[in-house]
C-alpha positions as CSV (number, residue, x, y, z in Angstrom):
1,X,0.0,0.0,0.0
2,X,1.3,3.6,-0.8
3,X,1.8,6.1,1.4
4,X,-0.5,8.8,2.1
5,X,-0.8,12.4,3.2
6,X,2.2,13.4,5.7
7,X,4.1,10.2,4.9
8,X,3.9,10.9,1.3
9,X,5.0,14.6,1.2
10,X,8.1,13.5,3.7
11,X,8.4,11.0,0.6
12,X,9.0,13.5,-2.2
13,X,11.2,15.4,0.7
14,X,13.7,12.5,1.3
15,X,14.1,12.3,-2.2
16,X,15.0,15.9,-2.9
17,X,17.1,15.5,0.0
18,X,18.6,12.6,-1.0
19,X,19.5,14.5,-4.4
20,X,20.7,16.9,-2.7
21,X,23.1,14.6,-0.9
22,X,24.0,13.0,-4.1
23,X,25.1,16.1,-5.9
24,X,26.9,17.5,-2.5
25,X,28.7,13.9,-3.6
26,X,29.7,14.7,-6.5
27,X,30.8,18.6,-5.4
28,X,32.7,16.6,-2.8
29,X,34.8,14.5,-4.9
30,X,35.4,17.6,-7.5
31,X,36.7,19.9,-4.8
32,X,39.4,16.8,-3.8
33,X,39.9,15.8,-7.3
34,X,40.8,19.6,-7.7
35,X,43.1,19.7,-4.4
36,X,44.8,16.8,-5.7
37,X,45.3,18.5,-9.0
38,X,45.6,22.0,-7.9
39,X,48.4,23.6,-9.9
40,X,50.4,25.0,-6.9
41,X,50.1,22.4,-4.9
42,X,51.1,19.7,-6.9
43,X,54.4,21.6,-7.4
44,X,55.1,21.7,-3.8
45,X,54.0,17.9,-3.3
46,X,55.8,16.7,-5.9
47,X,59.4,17.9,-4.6
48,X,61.9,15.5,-3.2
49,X,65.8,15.3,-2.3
50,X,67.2,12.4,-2.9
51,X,65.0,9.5,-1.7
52,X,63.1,11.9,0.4
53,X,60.1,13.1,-0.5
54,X,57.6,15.5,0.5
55,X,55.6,14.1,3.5
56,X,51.8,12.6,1.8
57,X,49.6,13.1,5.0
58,X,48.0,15.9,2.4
59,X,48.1,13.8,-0.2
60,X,46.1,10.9,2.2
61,X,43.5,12.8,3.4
62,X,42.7,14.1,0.0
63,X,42.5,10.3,-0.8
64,X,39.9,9.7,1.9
65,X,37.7,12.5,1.1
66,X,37.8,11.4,-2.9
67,X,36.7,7.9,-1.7
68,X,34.1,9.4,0.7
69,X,32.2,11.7,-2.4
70,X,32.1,8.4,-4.7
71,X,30.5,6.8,-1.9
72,X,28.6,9.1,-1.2
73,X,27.0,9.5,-4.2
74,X,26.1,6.4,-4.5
75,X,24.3,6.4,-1.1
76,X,22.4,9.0,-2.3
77,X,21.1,7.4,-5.5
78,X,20.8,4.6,-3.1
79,X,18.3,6.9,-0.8
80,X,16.5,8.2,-4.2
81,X,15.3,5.0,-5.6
82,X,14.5,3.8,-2.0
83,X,12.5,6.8,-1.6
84,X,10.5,6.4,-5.0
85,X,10.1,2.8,-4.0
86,X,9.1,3.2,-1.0
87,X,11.2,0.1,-0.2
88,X,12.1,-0.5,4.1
89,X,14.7,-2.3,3.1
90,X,16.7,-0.3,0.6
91,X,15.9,3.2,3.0
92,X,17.2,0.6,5.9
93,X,20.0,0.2,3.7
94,X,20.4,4.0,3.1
95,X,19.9,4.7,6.5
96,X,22.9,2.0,7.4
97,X,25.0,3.4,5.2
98,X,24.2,7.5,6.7
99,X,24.8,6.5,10.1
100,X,28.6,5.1,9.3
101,X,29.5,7.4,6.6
102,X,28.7,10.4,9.9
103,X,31.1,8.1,12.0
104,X,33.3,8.3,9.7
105,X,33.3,12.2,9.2
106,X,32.8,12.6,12.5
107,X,35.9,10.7,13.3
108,X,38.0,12.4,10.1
109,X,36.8,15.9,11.4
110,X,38.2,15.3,15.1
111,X,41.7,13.4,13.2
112,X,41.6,17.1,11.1
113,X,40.9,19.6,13.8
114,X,44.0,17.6,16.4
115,X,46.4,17.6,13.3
116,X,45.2,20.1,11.5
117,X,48.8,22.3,11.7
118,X,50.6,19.1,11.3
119,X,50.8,19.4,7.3
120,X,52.0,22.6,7.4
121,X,54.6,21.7,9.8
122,X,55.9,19.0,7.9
123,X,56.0,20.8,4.5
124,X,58.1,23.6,6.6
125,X,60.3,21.0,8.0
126,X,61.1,19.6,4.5
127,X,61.5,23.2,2.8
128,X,64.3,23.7,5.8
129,X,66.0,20.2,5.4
130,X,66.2,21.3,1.6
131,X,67.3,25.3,2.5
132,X,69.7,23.9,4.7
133,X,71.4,21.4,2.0
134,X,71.3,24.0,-0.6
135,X,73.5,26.0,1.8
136,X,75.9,23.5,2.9
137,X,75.5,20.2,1.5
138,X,77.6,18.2,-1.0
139,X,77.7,19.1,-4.4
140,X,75.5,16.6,-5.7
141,X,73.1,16.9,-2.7
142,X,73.2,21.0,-2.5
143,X,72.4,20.8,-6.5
144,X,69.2,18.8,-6.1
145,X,68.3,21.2,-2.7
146,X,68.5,24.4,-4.5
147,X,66.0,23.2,-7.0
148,X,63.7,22.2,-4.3
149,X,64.4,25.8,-2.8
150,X,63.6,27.3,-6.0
151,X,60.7,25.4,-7.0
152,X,59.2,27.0,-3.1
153,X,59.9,30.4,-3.7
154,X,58.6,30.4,-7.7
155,X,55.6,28.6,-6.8
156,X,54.8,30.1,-3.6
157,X,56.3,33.9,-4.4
158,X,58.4,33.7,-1.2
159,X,62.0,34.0,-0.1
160,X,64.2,33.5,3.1
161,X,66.6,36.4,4.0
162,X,69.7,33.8,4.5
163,X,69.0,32.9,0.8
164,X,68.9,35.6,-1.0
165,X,72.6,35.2,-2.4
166,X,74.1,31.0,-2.0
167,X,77.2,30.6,-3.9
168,X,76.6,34.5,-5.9
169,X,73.7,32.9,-7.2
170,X,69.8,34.3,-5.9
171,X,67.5,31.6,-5.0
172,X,65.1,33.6,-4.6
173,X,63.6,36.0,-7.5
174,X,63.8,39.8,-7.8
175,X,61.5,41.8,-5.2
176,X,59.8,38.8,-3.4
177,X,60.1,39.2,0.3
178,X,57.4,36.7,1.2
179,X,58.2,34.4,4.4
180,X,57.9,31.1,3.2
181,X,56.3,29.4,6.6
182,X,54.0,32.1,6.3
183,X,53.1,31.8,2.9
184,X,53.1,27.4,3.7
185,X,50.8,28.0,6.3
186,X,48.5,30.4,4.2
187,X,48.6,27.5,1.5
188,X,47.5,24.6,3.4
189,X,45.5,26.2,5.5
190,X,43.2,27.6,3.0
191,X,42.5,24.3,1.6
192,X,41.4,22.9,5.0
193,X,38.7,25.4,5.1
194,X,37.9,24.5,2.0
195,X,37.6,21.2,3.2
196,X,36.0,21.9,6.6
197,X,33.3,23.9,5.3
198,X,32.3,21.1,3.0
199,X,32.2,18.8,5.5
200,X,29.9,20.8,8.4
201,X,27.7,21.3,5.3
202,X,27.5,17.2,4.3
203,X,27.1,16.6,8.0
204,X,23.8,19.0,8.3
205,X,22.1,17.4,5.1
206,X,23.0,13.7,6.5
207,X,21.5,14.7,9.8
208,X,18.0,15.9,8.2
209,X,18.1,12.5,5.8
210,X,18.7,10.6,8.8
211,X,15.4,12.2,10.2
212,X,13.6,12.2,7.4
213,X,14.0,8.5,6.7
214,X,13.6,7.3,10.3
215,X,9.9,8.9,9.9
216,X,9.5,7.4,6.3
217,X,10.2,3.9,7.6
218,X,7.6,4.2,10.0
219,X,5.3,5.8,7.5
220,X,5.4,2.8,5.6
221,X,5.0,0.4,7.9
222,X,2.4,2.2,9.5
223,X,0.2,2.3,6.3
224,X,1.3,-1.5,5.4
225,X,-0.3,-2.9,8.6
226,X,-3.2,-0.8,8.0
């Protein structure tokens, strides 16, 4: 038996909601595809000395929010055709599948907000390893170090004092004053907002599905028994 009145508007609603959830989906996987792919920082990412390489927690965390939109979206075209269906077990399914993808960002957004300068502080701590080499390392090593160097201050318009002149040879280019932790920190820290503000908006539309198909599940087997 269909539902009816109340039940059947909160119906239409889930779906629309769960549309909505499926398109903040897909503008959740486009934002990490684009942080992943982001011009600048790639080119900081993609610096290494020797064997060592930029640290990936970034990178990882991008990784996990990518897998999170696919799924997402698929959740929410699970939720849609649930809705139309008016099926108890594919909005139990739906329902499932809200309740651990909130654990989950629940449990991502406290791992963000207690590390959340820890990216910054490891992209620092590799962009002094390398300043240091390109002052005083072996030839071979100081080579490699003072492309890494420049690589920073081209892509991130910045420069430190103690390298303005290595060698009689700039590092860094004409004019550019720019502290580089500063200008690190203003990097990364940008795209965590990004990130974060996503996230509290996902978490509020997951909340009101969650409601939404709690009292569409009883609808329906309200209306069946009757």
């Amino acid at each position: 038996m269909g539902v009816e009145g109340c039940t059947k508007c909160i119906k239409y609603m889930l779906f629309i909601f769960n549309f909505i959830f499926w398109l903040a989906g897909g503008v959740i996987l486009g934002v990490a595809l684009w942080l992943r792919h982001e011009p600048k920082t790639s080119n900081i990412l993609i610096q290494q000395i020797g064997d060592k390489q930029v640290p990936a927690t970034f990178y990882i965390g991008i990784y996990i929010i990518i897998a999170v939109g696919a799924v997402m979206m698929f959740v929410g075209f699970l939720g849609c055709y649930g809705a139309i269906q008016e099926s108890q077990c594919l909005l139990g399914t739906f329902f499932a599948c809200l309740v651990i993808l909130f654990a989950c960002e629940v449990a991502a957004g406290i791992w963000g907000f207690v590390n959340r300068d820890q990216v910054s502080k490891e992209i620092k701590q590799f962009y002094d390893e390398a300043s240091e080499q390109a002052k005083s390392g072996k030839k071979d090593e100081k080579e490699k170090a003072r492309t890494v160097v420049k690589a920073f201050h081209e892509t991130l318009q910045c420069c430190s004092d103690e390298l303005n002149l290595t060698g009689g040879d700039s590092l860094c280019m004409d004019g550019v004053k720019n502290n580089c932790h500063e200008k690190i920190d203003e990097l990364f820290k940008s795209k965590l907002h990004v990130v974060g503000i996503a996230a509290a908006v996902v978490a509020v539309i997951m909340i009101i599905e969650m409601i939404f198909s709690m009292v569409l599940c009883c609808g329906i087997r309200i209306y069946s028994v009757y």
